[in-house]
N, CA, C, O and CB atoms as a CASP TS submission, in Angstrom:
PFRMAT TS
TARGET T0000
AUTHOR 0000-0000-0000
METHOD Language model
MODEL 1
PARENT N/A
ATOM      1  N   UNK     1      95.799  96.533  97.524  1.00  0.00           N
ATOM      2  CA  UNK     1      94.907  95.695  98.283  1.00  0.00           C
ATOM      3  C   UNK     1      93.529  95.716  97.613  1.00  0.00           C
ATOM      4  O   UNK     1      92.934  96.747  97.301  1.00  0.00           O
ATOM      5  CB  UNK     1      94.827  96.165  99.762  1.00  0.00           C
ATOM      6  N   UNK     2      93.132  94.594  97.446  1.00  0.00           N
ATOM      7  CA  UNK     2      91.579  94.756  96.929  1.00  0.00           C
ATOM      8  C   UNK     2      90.675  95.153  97.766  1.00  0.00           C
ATOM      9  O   UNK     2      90.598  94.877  98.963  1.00  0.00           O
ATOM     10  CB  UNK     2      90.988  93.604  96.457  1.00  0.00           C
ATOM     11  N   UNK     3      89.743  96.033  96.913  1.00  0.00           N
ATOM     12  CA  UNK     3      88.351  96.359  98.019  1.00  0.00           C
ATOM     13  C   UNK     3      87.189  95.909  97.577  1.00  0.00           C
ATOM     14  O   UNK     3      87.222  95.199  96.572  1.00  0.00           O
ATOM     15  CB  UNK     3      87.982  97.895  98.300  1.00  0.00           C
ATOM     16  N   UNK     4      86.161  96.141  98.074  1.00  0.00           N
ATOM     17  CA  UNK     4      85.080  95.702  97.819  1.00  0.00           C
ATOM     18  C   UNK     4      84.417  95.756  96.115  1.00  0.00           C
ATOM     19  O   UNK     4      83.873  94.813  95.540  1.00  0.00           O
ATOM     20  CB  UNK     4      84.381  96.398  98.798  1.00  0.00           C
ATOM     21  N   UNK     5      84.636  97.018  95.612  1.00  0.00           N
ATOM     22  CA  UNK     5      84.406  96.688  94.244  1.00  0.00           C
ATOM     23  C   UNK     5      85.241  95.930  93.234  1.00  0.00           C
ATOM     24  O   UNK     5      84.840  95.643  92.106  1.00  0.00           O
ATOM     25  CB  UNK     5      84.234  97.710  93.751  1.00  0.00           C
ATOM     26  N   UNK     6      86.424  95.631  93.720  1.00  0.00           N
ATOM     27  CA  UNK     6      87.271  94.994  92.960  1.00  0.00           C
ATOM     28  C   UNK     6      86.442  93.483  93.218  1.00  0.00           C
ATOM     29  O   UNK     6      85.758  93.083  92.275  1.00  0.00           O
ATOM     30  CB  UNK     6      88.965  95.210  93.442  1.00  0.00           C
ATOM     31  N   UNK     7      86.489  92.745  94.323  1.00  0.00           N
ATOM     32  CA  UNK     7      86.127  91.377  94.689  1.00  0.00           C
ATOM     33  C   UNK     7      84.667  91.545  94.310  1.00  0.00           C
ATOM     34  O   UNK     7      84.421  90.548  93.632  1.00  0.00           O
ATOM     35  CB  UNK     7      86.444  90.900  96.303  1.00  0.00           C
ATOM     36  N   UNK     8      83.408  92.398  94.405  1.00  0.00           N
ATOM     37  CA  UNK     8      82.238  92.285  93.448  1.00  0.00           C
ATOM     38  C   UNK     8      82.693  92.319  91.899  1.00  0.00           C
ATOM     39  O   UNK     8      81.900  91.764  91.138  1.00  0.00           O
ATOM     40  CB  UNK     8      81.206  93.514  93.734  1.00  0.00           C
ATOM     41  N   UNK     9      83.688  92.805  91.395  1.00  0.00           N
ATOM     42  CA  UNK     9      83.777  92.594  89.694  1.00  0.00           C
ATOM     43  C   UNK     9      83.913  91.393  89.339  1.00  0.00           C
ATOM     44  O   UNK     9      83.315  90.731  88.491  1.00  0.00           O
ATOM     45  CB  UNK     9      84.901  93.240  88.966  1.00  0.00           C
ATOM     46  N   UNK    10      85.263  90.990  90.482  1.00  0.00           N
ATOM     47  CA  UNK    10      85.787  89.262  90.219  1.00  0.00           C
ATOM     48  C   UNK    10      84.773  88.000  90.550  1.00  0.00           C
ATOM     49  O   UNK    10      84.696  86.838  90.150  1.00  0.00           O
ATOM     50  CB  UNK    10      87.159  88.908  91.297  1.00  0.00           C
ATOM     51  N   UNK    11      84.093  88.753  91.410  1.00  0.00           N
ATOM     52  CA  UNK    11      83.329  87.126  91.673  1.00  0.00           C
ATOM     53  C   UNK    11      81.580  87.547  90.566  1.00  0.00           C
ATOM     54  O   UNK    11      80.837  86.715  90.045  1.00  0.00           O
ATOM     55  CB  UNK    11      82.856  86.737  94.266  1.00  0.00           C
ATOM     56  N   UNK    12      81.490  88.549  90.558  1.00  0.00           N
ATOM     57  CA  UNK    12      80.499  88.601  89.331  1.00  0.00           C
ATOM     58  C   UNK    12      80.824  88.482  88.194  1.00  0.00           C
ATOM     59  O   UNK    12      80.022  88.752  87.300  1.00  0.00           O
ATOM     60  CB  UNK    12      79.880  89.584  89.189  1.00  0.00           C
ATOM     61  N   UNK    13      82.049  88.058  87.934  1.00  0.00           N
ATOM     62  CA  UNK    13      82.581  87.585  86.390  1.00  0.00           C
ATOM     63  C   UNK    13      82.927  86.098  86.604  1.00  0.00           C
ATOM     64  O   UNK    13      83.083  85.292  85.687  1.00  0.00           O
ATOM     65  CB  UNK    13      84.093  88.499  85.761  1.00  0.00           C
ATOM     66  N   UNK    14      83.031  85.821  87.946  1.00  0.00           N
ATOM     67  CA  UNK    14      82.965  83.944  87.725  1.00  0.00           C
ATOM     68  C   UNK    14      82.291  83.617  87.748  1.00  0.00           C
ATOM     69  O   UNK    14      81.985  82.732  86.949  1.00  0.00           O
ATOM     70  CB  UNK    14      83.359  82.967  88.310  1.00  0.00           C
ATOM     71  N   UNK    15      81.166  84.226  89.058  1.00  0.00           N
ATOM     72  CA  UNK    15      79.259  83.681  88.420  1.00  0.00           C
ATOM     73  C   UNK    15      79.156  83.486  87.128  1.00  0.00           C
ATOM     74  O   UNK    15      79.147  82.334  86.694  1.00  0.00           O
ATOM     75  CB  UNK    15      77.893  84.874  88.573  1.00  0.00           C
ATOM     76  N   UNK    16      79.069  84.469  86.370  1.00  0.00           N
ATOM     77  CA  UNK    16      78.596  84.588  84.847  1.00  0.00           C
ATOM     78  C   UNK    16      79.286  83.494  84.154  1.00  0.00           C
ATOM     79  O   UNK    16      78.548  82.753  83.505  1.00  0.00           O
ATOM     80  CB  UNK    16      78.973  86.049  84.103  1.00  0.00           C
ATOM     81  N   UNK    17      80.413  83.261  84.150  1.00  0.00           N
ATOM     82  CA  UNK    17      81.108  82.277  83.699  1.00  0.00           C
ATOM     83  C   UNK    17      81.329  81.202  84.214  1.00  0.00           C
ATOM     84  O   UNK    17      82.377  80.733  83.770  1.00  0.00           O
ATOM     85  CB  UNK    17      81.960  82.565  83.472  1.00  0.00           C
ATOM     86  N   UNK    18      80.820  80.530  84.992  1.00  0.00           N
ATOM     87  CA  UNK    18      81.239  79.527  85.498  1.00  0.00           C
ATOM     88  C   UNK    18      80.107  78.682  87.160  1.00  0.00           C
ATOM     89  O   UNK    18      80.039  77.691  87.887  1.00  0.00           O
ATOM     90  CB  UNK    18      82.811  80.154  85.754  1.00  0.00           C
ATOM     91  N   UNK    19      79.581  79.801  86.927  1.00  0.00           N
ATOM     92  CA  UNK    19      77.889  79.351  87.481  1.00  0.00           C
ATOM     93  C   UNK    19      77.593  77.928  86.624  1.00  0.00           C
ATOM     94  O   UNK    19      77.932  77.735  85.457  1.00  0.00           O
ATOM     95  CB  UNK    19      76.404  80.805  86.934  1.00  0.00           C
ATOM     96  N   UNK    20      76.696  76.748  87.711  1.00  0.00           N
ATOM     97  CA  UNK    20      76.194  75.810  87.308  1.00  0.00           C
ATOM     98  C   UNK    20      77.347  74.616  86.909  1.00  0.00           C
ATOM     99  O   UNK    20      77.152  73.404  86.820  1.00  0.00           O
ATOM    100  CB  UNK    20      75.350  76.311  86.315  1.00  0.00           C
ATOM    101  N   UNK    21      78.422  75.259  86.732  1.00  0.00           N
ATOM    102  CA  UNK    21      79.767  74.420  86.299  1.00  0.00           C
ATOM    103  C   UNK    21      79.984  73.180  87.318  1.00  0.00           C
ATOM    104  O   UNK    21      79.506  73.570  88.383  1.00  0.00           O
ATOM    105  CB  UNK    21      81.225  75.468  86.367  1.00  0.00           C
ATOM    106  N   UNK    22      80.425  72.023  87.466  1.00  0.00           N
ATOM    107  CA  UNK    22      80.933  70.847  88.660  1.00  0.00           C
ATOM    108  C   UNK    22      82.261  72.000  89.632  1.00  0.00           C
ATOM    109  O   UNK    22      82.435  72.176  90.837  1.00  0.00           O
ATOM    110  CB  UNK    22      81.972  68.919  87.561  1.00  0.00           C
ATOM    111  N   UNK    23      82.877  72.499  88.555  1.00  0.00           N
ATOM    112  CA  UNK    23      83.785  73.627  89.468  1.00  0.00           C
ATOM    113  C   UNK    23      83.730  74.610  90.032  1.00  0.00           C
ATOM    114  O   UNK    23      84.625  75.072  90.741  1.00  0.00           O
ATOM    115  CB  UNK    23      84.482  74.062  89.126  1.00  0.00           C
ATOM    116  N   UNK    24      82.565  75.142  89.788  1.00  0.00           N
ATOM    117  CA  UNK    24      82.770  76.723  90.542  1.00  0.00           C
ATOM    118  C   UNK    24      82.875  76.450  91.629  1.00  0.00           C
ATOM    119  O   UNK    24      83.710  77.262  92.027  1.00  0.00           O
ATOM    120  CB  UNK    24      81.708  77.852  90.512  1.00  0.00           C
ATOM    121  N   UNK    25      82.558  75.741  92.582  1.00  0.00           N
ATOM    122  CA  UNK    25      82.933  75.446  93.812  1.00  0.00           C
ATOM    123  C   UNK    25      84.093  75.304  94.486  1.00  0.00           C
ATOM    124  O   UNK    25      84.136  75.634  95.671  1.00  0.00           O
ATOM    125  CB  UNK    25      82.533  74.671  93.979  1.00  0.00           C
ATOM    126  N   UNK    26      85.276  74.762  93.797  1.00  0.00           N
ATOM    127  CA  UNK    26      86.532  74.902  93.725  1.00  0.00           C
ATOM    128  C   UNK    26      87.203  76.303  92.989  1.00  0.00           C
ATOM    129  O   UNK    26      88.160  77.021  93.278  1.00  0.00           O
ATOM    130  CB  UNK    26      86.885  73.712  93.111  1.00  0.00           C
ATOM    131  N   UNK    27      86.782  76.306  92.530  1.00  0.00           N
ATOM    132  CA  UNK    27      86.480  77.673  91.479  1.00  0.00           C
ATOM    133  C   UNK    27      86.646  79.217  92.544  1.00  0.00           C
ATOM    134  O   UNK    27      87.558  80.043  92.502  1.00  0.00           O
ATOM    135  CB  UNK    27      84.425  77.529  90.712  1.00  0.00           C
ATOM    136  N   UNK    28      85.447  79.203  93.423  1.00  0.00           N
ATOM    137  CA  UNK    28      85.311  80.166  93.956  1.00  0.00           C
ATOM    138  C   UNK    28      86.247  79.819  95.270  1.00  0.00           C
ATOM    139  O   UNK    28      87.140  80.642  95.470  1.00  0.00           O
ATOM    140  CB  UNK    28      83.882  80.506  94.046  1.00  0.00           C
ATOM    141  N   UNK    29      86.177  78.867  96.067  1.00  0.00           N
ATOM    142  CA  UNK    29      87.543  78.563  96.819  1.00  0.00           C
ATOM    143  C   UNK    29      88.982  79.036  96.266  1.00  0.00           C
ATOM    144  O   UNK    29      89.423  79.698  97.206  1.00  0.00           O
ATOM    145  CB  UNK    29      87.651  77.064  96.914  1.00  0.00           C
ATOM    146  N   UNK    30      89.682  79.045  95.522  1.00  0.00           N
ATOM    147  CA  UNK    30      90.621  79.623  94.406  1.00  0.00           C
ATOM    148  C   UNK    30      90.695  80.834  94.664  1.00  0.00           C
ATOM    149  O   UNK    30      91.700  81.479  94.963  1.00  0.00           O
ATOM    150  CB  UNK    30      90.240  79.485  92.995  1.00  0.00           C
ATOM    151  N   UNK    31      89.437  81.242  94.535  1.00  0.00           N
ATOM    152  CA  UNK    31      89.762  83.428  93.643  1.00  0.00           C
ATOM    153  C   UNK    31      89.758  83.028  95.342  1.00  0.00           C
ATOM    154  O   UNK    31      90.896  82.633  95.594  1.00  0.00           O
ATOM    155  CB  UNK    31      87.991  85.204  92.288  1.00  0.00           C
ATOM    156  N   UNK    32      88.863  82.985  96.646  1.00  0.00           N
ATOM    157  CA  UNK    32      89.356  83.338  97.672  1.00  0.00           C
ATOM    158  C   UNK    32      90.405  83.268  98.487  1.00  0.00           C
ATOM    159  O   UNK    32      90.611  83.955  99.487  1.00  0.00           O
ATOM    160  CB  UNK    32      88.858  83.183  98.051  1.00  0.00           C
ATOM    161  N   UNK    33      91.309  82.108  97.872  1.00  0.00           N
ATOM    162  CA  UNK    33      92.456  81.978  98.127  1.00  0.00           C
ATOM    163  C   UNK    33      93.806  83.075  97.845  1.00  0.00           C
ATOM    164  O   UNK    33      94.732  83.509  98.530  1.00  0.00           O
ATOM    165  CB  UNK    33      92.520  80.921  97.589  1.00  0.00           C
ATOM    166  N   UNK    34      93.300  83.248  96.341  1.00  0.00           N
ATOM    167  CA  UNK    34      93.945  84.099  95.375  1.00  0.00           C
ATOM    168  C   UNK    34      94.047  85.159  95.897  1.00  0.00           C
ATOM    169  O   UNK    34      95.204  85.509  96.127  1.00  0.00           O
ATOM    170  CB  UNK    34      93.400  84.263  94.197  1.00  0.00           C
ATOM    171  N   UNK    35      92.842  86.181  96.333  1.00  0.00           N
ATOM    172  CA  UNK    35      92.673  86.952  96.697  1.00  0.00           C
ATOM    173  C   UNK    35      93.138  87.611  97.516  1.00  0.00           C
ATOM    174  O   UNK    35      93.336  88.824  97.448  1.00  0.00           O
ATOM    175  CB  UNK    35      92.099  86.854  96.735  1.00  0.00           C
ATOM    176  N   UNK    36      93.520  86.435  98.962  1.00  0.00           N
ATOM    177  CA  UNK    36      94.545  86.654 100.182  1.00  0.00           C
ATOM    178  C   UNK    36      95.804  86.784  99.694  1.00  0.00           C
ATOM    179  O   UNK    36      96.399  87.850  99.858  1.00  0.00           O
ATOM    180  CB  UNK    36      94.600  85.521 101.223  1.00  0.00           C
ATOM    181  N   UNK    37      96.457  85.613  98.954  1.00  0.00           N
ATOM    182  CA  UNK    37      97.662  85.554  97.978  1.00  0.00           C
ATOM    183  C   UNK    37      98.355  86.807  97.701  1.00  0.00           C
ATOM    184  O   UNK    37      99.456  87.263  98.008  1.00  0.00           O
ATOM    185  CB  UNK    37      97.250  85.043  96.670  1.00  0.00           C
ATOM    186  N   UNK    38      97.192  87.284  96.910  1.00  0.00           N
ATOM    187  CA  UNK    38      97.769  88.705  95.997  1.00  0.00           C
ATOM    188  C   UNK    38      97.852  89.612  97.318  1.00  0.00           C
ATOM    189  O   UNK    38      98.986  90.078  97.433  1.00  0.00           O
ATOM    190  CB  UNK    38      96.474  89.511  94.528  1.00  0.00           C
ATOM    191  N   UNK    39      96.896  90.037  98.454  1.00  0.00           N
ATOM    192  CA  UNK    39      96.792  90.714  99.120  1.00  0.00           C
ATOM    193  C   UNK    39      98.551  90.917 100.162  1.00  0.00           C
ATOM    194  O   UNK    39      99.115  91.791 100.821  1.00  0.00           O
ATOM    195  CB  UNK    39      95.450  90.243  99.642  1.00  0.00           C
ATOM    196  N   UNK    40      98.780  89.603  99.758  1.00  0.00           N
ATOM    197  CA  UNK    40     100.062  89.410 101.013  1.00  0.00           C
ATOM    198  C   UNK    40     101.068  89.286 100.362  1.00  0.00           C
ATOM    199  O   UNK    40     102.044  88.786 100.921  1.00  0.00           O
ATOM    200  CB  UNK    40     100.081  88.146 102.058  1.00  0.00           C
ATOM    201  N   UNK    41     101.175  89.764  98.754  1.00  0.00           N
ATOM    202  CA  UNK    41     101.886  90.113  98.112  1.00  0.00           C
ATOM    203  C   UNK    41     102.913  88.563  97.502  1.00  0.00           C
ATOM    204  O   UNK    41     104.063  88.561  97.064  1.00  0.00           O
ATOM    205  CB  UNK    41     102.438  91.282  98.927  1.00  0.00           C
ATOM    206  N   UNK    42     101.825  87.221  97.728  1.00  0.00           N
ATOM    207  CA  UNK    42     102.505  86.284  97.462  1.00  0.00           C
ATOM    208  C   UNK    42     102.147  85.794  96.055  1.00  0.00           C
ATOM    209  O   UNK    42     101.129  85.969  95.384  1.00  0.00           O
ATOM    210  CB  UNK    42     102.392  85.405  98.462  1.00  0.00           C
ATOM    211  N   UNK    43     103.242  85.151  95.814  1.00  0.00           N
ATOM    212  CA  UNK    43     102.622  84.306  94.329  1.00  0.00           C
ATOM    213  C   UNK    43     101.348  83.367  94.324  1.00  0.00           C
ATOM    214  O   UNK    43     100.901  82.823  95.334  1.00  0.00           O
ATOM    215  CB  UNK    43     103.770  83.233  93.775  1.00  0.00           C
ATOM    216  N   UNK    44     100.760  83.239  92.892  1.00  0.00           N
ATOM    217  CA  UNK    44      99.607  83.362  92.348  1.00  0.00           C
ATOM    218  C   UNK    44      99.952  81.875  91.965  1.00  0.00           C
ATOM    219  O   UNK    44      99.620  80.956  92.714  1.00  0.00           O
ATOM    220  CB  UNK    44      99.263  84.602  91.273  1.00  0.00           C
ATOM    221  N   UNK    45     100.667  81.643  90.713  1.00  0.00           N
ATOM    222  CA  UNK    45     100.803  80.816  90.272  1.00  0.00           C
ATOM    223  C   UNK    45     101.116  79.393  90.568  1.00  0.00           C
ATOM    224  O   UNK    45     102.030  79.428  91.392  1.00  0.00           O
ATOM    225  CB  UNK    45     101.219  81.220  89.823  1.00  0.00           C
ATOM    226  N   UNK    46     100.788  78.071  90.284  1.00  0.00           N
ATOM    227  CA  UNK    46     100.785  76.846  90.713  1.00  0.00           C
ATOM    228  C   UNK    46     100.168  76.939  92.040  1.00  0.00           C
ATOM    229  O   UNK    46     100.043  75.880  92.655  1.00  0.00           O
ATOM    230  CB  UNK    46     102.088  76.252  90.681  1.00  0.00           C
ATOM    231  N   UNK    47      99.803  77.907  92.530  1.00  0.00           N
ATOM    232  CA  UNK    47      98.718  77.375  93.483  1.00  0.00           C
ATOM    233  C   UNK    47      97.246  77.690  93.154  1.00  0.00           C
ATOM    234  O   UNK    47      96.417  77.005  93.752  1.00  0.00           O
ATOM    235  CB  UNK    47      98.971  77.927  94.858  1.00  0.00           C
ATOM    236  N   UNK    48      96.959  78.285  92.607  1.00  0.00           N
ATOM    237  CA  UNK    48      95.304  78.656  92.390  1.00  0.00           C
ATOM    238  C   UNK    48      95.429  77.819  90.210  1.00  0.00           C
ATOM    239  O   UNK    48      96.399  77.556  89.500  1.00  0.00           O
ATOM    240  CB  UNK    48      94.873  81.438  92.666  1.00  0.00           C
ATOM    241  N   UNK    49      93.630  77.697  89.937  1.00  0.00           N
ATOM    242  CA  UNK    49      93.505  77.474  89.060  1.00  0.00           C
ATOM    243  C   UNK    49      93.786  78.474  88.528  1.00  0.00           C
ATOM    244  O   UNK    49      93.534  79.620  88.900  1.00  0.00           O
ATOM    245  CB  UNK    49      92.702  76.989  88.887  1.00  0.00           C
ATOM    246  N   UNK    50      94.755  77.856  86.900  1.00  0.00           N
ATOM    247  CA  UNK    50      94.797  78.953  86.141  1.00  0.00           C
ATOM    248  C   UNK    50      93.491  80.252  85.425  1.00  0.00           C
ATOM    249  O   UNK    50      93.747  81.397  85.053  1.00  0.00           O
ATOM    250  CB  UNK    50      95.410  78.278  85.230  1.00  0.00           C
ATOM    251  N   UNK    51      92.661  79.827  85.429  1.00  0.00           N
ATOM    252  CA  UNK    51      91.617  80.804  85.179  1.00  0.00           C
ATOM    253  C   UNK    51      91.224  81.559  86.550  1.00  0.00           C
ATOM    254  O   UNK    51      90.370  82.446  86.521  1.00  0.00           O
ATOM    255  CB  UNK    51      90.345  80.060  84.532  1.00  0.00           C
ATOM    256  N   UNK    52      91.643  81.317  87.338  1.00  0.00           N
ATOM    257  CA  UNK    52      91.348  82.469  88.880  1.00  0.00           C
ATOM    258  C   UNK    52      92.379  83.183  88.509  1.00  0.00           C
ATOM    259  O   UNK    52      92.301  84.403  88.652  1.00  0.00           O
ATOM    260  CB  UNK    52      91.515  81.874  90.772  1.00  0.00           C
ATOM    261  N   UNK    53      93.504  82.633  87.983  1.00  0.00           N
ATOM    262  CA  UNK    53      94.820  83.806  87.895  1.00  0.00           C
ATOM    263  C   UNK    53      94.175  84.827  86.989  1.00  0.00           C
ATOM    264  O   UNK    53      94.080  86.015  87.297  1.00  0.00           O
ATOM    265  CB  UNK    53      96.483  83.192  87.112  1.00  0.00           C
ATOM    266  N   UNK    54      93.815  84.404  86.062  1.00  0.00           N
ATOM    267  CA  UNK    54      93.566  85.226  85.155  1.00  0.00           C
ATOM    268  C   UNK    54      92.223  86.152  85.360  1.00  0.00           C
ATOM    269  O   UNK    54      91.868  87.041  84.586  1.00  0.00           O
ATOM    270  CB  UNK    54      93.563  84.453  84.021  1.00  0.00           C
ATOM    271  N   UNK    55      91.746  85.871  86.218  1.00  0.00           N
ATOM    272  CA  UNK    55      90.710  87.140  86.696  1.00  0.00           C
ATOM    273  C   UNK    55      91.107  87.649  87.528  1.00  0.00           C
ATOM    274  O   UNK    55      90.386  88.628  87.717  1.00  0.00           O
ATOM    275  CB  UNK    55      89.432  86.973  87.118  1.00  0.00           C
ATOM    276  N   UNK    56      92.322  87.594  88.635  1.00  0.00           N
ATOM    277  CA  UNK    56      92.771  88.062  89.720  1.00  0.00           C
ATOM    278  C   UNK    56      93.492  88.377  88.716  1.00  0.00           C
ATOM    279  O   UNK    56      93.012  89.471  88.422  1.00  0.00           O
ATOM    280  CB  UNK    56      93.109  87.439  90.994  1.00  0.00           C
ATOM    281  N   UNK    57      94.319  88.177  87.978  1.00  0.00           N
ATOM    282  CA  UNK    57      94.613  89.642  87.003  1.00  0.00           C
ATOM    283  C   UNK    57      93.781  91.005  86.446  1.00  0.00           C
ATOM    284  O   UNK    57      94.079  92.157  86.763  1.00  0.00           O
ATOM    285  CB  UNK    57      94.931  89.169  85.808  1.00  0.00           C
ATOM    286  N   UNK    58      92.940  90.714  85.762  1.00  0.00           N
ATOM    287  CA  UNK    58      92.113  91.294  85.060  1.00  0.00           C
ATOM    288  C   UNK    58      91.497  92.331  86.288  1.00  0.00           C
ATOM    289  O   UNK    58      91.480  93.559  86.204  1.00  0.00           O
ATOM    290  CB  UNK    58      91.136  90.220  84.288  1.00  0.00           C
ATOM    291  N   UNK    59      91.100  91.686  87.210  1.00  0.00           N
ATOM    292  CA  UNK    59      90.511  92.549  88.410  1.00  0.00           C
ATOM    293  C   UNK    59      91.418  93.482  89.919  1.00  0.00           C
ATOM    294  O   UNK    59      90.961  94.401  90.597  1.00  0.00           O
ATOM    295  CB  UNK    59      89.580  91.383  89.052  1.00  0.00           C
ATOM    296  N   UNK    60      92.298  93.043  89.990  1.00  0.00           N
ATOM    297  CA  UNK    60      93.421  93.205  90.426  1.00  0.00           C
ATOM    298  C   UNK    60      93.423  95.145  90.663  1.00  0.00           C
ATOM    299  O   UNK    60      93.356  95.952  89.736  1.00  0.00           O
ATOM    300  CB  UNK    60      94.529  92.403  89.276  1.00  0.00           C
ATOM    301  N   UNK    61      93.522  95.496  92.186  1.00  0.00           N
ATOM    302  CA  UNK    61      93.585  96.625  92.262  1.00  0.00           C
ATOM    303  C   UNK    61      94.987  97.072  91.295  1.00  0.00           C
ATOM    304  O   UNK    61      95.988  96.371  91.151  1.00  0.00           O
ATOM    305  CB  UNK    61      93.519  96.927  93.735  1.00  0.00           C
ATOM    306  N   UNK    62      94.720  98.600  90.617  1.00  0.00           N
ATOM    307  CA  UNK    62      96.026  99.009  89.748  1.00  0.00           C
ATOM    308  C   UNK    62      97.255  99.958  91.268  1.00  0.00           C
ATOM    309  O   UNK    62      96.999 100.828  92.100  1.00  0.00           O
ATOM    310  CB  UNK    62      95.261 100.507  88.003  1.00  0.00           C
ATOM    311  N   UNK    63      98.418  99.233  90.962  1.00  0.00           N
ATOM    312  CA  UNK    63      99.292 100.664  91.812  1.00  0.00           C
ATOM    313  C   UNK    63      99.363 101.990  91.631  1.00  0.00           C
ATOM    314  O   UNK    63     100.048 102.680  92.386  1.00  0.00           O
ATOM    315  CB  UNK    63     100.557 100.633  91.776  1.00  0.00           C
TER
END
């Protein structure tokens, strides 16, 4: 389950990247989507943008 420092890593690595963008707005809708997703142990894929996957990887509590 993610906690609080996990979701401050992920969303301070989409700021940085993707701040000022037409998308981050959809962008950040996504990882919060994602976020529940992963939490409820559901799939990721074809529903969130592929670059949210890939930080909800990268950030992703380890088992």
């Amino acid at each position: 389950m993610f906690e609080k420092a996990h979701i401050d890593a992920l969303f301070g690595e989409l700021e940085r990247q993707w701040r000022g963008s037409p998308e981050f707005d959809r962008l950040t809708r996504d990882a919060h989507l994602g976020i529940a997703l992963c939490d409820a142990g559901r799939p990721l894929k074809d529903r969130i943008d592929p670059k949210i996957v890939a930080l909800i990887e990268r950030h992703r509590p380890k088992a």
